[in-house]
TIRO-2110 file (N, C-alpha, C; in Angstrom, 1 decimal):
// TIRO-2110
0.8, -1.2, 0.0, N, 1, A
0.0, 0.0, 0.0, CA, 1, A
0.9, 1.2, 0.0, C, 1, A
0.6, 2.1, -0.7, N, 2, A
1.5, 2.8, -1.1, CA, 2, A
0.7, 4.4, -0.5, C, 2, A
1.7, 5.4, -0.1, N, 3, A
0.7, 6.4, 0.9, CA, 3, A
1.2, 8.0, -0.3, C, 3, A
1.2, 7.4, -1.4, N, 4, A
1.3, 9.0, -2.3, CA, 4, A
-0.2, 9.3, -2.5, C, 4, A
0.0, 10.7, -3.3, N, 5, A
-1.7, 10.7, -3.5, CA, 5, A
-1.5, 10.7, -5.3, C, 5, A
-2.5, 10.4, -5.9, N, 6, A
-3.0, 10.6, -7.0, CA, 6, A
-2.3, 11.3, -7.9, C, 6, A
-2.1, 12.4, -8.0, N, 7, A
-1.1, 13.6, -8.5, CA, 7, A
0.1, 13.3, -8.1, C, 7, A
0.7, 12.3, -6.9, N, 8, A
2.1, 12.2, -6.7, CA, 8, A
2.9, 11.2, -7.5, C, 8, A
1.6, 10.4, -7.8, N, 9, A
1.9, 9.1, -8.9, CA, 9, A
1.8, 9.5, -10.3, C, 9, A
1.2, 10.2, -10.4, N, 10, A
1.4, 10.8, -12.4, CA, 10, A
2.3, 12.0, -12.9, C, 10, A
2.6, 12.6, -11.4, N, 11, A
3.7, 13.8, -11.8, CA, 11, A
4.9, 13.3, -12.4, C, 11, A
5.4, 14.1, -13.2, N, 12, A
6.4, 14.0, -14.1, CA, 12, A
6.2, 14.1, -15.4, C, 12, A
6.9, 13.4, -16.3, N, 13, A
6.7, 13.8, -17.8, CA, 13, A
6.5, 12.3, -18.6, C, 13, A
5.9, 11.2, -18.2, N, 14, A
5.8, 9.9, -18.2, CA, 14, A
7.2, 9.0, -17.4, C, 14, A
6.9, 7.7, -18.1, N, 15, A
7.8, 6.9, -18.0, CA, 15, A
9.0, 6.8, -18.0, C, 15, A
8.9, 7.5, -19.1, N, 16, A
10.7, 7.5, -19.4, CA, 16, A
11.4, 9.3, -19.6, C, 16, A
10.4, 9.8, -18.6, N, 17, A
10.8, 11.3, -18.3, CA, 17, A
11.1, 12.2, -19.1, C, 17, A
10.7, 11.5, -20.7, N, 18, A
11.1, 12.6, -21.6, CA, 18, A
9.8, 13.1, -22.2, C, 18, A
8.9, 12.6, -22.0, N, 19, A
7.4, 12.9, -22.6, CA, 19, A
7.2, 13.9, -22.6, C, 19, A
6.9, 15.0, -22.0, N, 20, A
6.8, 16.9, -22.1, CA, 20, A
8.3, 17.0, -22.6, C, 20, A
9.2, 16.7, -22.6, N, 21, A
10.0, 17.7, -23.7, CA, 21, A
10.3, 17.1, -25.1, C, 21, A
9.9, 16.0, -25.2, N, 22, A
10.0, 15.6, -26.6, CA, 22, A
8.3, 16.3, -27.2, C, 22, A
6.9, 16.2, -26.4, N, 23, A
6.0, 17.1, -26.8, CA, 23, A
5.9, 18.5, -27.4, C, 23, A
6.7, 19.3, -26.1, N, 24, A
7.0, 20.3, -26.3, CA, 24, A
8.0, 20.7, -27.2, C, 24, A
9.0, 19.9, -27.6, N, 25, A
10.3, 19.9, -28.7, CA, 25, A
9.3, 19.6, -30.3, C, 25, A
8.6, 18.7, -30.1, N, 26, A
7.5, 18.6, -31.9, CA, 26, A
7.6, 20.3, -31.8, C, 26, A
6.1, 20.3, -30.6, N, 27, A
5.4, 21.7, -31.4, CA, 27, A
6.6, 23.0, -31.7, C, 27, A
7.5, 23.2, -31.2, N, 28, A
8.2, 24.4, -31.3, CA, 28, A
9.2, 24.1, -32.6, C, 28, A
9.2, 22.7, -32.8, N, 29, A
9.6, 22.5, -34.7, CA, 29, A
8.9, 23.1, -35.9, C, 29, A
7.5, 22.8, -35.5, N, 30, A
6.7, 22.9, -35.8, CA, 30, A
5.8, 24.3, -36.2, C, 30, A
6.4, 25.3, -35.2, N, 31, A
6.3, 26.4, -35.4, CA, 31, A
6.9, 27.2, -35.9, C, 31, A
8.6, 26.6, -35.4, N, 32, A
9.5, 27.2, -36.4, CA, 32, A
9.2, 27.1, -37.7, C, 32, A
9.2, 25.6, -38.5, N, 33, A
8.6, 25.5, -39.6, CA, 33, A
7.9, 26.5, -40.6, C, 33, A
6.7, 27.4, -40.0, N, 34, A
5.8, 27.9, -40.4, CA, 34, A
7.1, 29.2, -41.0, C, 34, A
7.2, 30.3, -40.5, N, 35, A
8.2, 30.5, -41.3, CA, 35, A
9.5, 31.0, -41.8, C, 35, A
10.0, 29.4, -41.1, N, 36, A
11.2, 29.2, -42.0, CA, 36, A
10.6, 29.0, -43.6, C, 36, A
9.9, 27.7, -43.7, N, 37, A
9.6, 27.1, -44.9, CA, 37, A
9.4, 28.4, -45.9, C, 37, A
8.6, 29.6, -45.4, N, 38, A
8.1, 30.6, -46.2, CA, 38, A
9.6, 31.1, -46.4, C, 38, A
10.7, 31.4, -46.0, N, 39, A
12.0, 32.3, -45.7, CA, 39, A
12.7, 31.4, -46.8, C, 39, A
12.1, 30.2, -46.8, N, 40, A
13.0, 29.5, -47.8, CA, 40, A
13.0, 29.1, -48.9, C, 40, A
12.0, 28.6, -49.4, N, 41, A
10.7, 28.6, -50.5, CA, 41, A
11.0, 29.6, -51.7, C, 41, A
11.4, 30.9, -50.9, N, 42, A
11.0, 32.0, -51.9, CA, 42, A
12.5, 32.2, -52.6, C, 42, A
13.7, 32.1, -52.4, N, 43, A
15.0, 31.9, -52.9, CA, 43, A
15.1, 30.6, -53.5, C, 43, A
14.8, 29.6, -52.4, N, 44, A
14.8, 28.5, -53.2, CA, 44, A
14.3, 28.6, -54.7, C, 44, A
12.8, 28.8, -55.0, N, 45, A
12.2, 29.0, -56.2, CA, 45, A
12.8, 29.7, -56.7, C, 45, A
13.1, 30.4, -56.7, N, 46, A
13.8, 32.0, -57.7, CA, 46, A
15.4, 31.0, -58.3, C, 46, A
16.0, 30.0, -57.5, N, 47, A
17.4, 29.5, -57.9, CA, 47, A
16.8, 28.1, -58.9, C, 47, A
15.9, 27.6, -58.4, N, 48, A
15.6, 26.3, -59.2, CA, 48, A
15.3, 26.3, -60.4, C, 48, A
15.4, 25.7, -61.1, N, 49, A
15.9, 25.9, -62.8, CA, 49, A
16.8, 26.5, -63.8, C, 49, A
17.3, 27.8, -62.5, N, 50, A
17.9, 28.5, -63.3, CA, 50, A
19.9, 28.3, -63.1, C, 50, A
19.8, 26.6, -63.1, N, 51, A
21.3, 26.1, -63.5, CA, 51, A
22.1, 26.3, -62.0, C, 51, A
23.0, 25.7, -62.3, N, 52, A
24.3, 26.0, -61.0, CA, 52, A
24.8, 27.3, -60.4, C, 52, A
25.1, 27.9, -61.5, N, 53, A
25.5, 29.1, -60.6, CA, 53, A
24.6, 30.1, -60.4, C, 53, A
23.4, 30.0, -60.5, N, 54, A
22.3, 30.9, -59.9, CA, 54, A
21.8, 30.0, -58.8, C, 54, A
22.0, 28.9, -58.1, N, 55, A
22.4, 28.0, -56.8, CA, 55, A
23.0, 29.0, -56.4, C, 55, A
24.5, 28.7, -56.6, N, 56, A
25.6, 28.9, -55.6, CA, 56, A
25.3, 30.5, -55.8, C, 56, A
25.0, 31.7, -56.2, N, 57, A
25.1, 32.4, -56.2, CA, 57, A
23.7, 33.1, -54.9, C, 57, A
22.8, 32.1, -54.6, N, 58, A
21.5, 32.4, -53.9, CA, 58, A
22.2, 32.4, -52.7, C, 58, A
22.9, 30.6, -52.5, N, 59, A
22.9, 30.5, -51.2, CA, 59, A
24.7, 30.6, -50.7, C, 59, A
25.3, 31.7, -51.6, N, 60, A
26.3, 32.5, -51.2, CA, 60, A
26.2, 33.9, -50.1, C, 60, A
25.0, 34.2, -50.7, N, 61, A
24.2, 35.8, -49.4, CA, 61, A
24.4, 34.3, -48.4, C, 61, A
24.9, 35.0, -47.3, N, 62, A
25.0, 35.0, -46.2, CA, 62, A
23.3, 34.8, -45.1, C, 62, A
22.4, 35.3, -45.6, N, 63, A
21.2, 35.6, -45.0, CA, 63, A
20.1, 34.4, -45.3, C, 63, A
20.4, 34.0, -46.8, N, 64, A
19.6, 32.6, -47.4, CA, 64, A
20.8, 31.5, -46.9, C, 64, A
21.6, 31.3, -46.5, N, 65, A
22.2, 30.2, -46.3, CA, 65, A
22.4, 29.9, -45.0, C, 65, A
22.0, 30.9, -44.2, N, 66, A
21.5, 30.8, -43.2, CA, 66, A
20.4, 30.5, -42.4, C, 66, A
19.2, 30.9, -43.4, N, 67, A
17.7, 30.3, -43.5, CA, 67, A
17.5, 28.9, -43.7, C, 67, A
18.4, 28.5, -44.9, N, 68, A
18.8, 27.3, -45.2, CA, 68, A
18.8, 26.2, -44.2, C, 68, A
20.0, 26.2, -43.2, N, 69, A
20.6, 25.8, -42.8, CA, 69, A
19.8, 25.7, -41.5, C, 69, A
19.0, 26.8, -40.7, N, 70, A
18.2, 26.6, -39.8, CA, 70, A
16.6, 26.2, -40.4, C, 70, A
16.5, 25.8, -41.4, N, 71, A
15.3, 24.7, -42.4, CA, 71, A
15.7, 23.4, -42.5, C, 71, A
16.8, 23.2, -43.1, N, 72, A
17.3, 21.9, -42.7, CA, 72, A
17.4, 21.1, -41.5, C, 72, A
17.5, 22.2, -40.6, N, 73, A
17.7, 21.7, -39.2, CA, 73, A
16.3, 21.4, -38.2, C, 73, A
15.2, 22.0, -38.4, N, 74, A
14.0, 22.0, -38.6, CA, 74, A
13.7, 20.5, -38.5, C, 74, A
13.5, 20.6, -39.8, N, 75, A
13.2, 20.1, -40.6, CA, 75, A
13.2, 18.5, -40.3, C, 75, A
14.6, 18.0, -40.1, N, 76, A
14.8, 16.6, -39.9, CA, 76, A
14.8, 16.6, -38.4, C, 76, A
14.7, 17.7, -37.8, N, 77, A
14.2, 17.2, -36.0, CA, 77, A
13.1, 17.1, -35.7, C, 77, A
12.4, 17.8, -36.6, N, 78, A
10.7, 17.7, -36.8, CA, 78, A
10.4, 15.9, -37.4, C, 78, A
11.3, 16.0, -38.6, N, 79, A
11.3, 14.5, -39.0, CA, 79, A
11.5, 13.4, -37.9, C, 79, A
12.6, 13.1, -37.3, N, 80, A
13.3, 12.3, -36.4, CA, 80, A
11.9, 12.3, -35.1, C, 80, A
11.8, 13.5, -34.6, N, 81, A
10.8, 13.1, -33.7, CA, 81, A
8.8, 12.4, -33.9, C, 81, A
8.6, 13.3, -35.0, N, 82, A
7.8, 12.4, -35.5, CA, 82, A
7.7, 10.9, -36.3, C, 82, A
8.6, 10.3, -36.7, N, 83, A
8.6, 9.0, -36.8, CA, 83, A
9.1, 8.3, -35.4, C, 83, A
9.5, 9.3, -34.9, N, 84, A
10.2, 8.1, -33.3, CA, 84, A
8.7, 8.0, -32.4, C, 84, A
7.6, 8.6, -32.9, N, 85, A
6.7, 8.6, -32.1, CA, 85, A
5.8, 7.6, -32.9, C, 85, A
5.9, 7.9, -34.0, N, 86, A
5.0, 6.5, -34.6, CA, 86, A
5.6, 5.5, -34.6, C, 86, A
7.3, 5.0, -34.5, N, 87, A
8.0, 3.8, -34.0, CA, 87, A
7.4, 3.7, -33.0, C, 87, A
7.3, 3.9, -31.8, N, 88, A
6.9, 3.9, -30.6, CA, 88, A
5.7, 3.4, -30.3, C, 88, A
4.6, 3.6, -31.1, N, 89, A
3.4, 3.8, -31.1, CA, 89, A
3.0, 2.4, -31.9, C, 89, A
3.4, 2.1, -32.9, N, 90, A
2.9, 1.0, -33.7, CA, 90, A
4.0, -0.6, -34.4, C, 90, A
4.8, -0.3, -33.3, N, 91, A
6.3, -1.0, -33.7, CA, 91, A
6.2, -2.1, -32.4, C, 91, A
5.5, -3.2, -32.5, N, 92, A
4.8, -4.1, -31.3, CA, 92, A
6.7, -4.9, -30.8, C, 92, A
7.1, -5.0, -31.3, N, 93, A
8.1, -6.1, -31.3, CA, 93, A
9.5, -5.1, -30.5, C, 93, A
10.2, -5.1, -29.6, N, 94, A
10.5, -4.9, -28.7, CA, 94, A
12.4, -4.5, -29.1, C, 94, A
12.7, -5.6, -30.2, N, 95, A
13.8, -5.5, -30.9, CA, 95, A
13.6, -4.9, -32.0, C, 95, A
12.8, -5.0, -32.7, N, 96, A
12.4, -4.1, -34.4, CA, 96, A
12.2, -2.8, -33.7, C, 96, A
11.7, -2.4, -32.6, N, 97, A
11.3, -1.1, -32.3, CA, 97, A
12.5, -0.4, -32.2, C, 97, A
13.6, -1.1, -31.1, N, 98, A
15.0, -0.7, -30.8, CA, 98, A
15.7, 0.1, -32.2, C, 98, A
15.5, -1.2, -33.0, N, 99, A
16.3, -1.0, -34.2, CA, 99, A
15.9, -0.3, -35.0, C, 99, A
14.2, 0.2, -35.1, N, 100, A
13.9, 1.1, -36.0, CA, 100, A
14.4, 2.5, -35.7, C, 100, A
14.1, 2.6, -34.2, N, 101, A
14.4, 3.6, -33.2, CA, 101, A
15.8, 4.5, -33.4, C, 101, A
17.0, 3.4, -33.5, N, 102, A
18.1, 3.8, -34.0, CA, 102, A
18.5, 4.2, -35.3, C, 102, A
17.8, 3.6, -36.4, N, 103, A
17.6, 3.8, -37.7, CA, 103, A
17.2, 5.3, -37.9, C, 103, A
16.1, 5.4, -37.6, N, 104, A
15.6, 7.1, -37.4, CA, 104, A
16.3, 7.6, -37.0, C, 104, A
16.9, 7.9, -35.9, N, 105, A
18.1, 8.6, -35.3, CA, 105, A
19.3, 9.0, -36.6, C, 105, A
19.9, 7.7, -36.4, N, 106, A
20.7, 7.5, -37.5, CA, 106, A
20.6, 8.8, -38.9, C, 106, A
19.4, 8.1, -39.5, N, 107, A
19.4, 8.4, -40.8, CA, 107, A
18.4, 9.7, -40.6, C, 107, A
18.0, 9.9, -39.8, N, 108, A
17.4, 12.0, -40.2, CA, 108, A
18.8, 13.0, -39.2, C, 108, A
19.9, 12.3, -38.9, N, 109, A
21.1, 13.2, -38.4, CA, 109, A
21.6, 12.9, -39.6, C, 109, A
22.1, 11.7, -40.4, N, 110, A
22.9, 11.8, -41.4, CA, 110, A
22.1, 12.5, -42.5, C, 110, A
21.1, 12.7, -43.0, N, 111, A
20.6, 13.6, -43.8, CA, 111, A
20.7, 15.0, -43.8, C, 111, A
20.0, 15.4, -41.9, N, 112, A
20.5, 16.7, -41.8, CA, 112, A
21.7, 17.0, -41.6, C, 112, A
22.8, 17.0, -41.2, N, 113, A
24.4, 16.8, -41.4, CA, 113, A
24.4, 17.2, -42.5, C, 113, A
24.2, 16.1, -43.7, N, 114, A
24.7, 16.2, -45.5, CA, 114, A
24.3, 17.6, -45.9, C, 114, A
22.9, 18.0, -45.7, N, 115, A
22.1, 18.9, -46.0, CA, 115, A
23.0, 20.3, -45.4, C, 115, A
22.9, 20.6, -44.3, N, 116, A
24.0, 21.5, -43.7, CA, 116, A
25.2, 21.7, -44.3, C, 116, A
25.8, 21.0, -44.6, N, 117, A
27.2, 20.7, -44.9, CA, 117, A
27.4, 21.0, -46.6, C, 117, A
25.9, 20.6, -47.3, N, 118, A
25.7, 21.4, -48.4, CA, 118, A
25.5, 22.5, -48.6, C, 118, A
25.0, 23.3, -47.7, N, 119, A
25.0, 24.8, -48.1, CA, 119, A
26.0, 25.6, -47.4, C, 119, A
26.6, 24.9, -46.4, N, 120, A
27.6, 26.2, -45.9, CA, 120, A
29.0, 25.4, -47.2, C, 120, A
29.3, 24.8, -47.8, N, 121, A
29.9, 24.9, -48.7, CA, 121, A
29.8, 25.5, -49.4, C, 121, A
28.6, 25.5, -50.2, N, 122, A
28.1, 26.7, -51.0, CA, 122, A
28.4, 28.1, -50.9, C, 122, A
28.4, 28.1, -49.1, N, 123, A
28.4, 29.5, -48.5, CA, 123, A
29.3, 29.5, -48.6, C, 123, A
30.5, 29.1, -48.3, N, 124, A
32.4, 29.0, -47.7, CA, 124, A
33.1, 29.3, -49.0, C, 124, A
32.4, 28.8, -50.2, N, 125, A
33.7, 28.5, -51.2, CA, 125, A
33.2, 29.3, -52.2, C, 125, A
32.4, 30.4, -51.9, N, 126, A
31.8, 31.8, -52.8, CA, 126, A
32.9, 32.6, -52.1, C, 126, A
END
Protein backbone atom coordinates (compact mmCIF):
# COMPACT_ATOMS: atom_id res chain seq x y z
CA UNK A 1 0.00 0.00 0.00
CA UNK A 2 1.50 2.83 -1.10
CA UNK A 3 0.72 6.45 0.87
CA UNK A 4 1.35 8.99 -2.26
CA UNK A 5 -1.68 10.75 -3.46
CA UNK A 6 -2.98 10.64 -7.01
CA UNK A 7 -1.12 13.60 -8.52
CA UNK A 8 2.09 12.17 -6.70
CA UNK A 9 1.86 9.05 -8.86
CA UNK A 10 1.37 10.84 -12.35
CA UNK A 11 3.67 13.77 -11.79
CA UNK A 12 6.37 14.04 -14.13
CA UNK A 13 6.68 13.77 -17.78
CA UNK A 14 5.76 9.90 -18.24
CA UNK A 15 7.80 6.88 -17.97
CA UNK A 16 10.68 7.53 -19.40
CA UNK A 17 10.79 11.34 -18.32
CA UNK A 18 11.06 12.64 -21.64
CA UNK A 19 7.43 12.87 -22.57
CA UNK A 20 6.83 16.90 -22.09
CA UNK A 21 10.02 17.71 -23.68
CA UNK A 22 9.96 15.64 -26.57
CA UNK A 23 5.97 17.10 -26.84
CA UNK A 24 7.04 20.31 -26.33
CA UNK A 25 10.35 19.89 -28.75
CA UNK A 26 7.49 18.56 -31.94
CA UNK A 27 5.41 21.72 -31.37
CA UNK A 28 8.19 24.43 -31.31
CA UNK A 29 9.63 22.48 -34.68
CA UNK A 30 6.74 22.94 -35.83
CA UNK A 31 6.30 26.42 -35.39
CA UNK A 32 9.47 27.22 -36.42
CA UNK A 33 8.62 25.52 -39.65
CA UNK A 34 5.85 27.92 -40.37
CA UNK A 35 8.19 30.50 -41.26
CA UNK A 36 11.16 29.19 -42.00
CA UNK A 37 9.60 27.15 -44.93
CA UNK A 38 8.08 30.62 -46.21
CA UNK A 39 11.95 32.29 -45.74
CA UNK A 40 12.99 29.52 -47.82
CA UNK A 41 10.73 28.57 -50.51
CA UNK A 42 11.03 32.04 -51.88
CA UNK A 43 14.96 31.94 -52.87
CA UNK A 44 14.82 28.50 -53.16
CA UNK A 45 12.20 29.03 -56.23
CA UNK A 46 13.79 32.02 -57.74
CA UNK A 47 17.38 29.53 -57.95
CA UNK A 48 15.64 26.26 -59.15
CA UNK A 49 15.88 25.87 -62.85
CA UNK A 50 17.89 28.46 -63.29
CA UNK A 51 21.25 26.12 -63.48
CA UNK A 52 24.30 25.97 -60.96
CA UNK A 53 25.53 29.08 -60.59
CA UNK A 54 22.26 30.91 -59.85
CA UNK A 55 22.40 28.02 -56.84
CA UNK A 56 25.58 28.87 -55.65
CA UNK A 57 25.07 32.44 -56.15
CA UNK A 58 21.48 32.40 -53.93
CA UNK A 59 22.94 30.54 -51.19
CA UNK A 60 26.32 32.47 -51.18
CA UNK A 61 24.16 35.82 -49.39
CA UNK A 62 25.03 34.99 -46.17
CA UNK A 63 21.19 35.60 -44.98
CA UNK A 64 19.58 32.61 -47.42
CA UNK A 65 22.23 30.17 -46.27
CA UNK A 66 21.52 30.78 -43.17
CA UNK A 67 17.74 30.29 -43.51
CA UNK A 68 18.83 27.30 -45.19
CA UNK A 69 20.59 25.83 -42.79
CA UNK A 70 18.21 26.62 -39.79
CA UNK A 71 15.33 24.69 -42.35
CA UNK A 72 17.29 21.87 -42.68
CA UNK A 73 17.75 21.66 -39.24
CA UNK A 74 13.99 21.99 -38.61
CA UNK A 75 13.17 20.14 -40.63
CA UNK A 76 14.83 16.62 -39.90
CA UNK A 77 14.22 17.25 -35.97
CA UNK A 78 10.72 17.66 -36.81
CA UNK A 79 11.26 14.51 -39.02
CA UNK A 80 13.27 12.34 -36.43
CA UNK A 81 10.76 13.08 -33.70
CA UNK A 82 7.82 12.41 -35.48
CA UNK A 83 8.60 9.01 -36.80
CA UNK A 84 10.18 8.10 -33.31
CA UNK A 85 6.67 8.58 -32.10
CA UNK A 86 4.95 6.47 -34.56
CA UNK A 87 8.02 3.79 -34.05
CA UNK A 88 6.93 3.92 -30.62
CA UNK A 89 3.44 3.77 -31.15
CA UNK A 90 2.86 1.05 -33.65
CA UNK A 91 6.31 -1.00 -33.67
CA UNK A 92 4.82 -4.15 -31.34
CA UNK A 93 8.08 -6.07 -31.26
CA UNK A 94 10.51 -4.92 -28.67
CA UNK A 95 13.80 -5.52 -30.92
CA UNK A 96 12.41 -4.14 -34.44
CA UNK A 97 11.33 -1.13 -32.29
CA UNK A 98 15.00 -0.66 -30.76
CA UNK A 99 16.28 -1.03 -34.23
CA UNK A 100 13.89 1.06 -35.99
CA UNK A 101 14.39 3.63 -33.20
CA UNK A 102 18.09 3.77 -34.01
CA UNK A 103 17.62 3.75 -37.72
CA UNK A 104 15.55 7.06 -37.41
CA UNK A 105 18.10 8.61 -35.25
CA UNK A 106 20.74 7.54 -37.47
CA UNK A 107 19.40 8.40 -40.77
CA UNK A 108 17.36 11.96 -40.16
CA UNK A 109 21.08 13.21 -38.35
CA UNK A 110 22.90 11.75 -41.43
CA UNK A 111 20.59 13.63 -43.84
CA UNK A 112 20.50 16.67 -41.75
CA UNK A 113 24.43 16.78 -41.38
CA UNK A 114 24.74 16.16 -45.52
CA UNK A 115 22.06 18.92 -45.96
CA UNK A 116 23.97 21.51 -43.71
CA UNK A 117 27.20 20.75 -44.89
CA UNK A 118 25.69 21.41 -48.40
CA UNK A 119 24.97 24.82 -48.05
CA UNK A 120 27.61 26.17 -45.87
CA UNK A 121 29.87 24.85 -48.74
CA UNK A 122 28.13 26.70 -50.98
CA UNK A 123 28.43 29.51 -48.47
CA UNK A 124 32.41 29.01 -47.65
CA UNK A 125 33.69 28.53 -51.24
CA UNK A 126 31.77 31.80 -52.83
Amino acid sequence: MGFKTDYARVHGSGSAGEGAHHWWSQRMTSVALIPLTLLFIVPFGRALGSGHDAFVATYSNLWHALVAILFIIAVFAHLQQGLQTVLEDYVPNKAARTVSLLANTLLCWAFGVAGVLSVASVLFSA
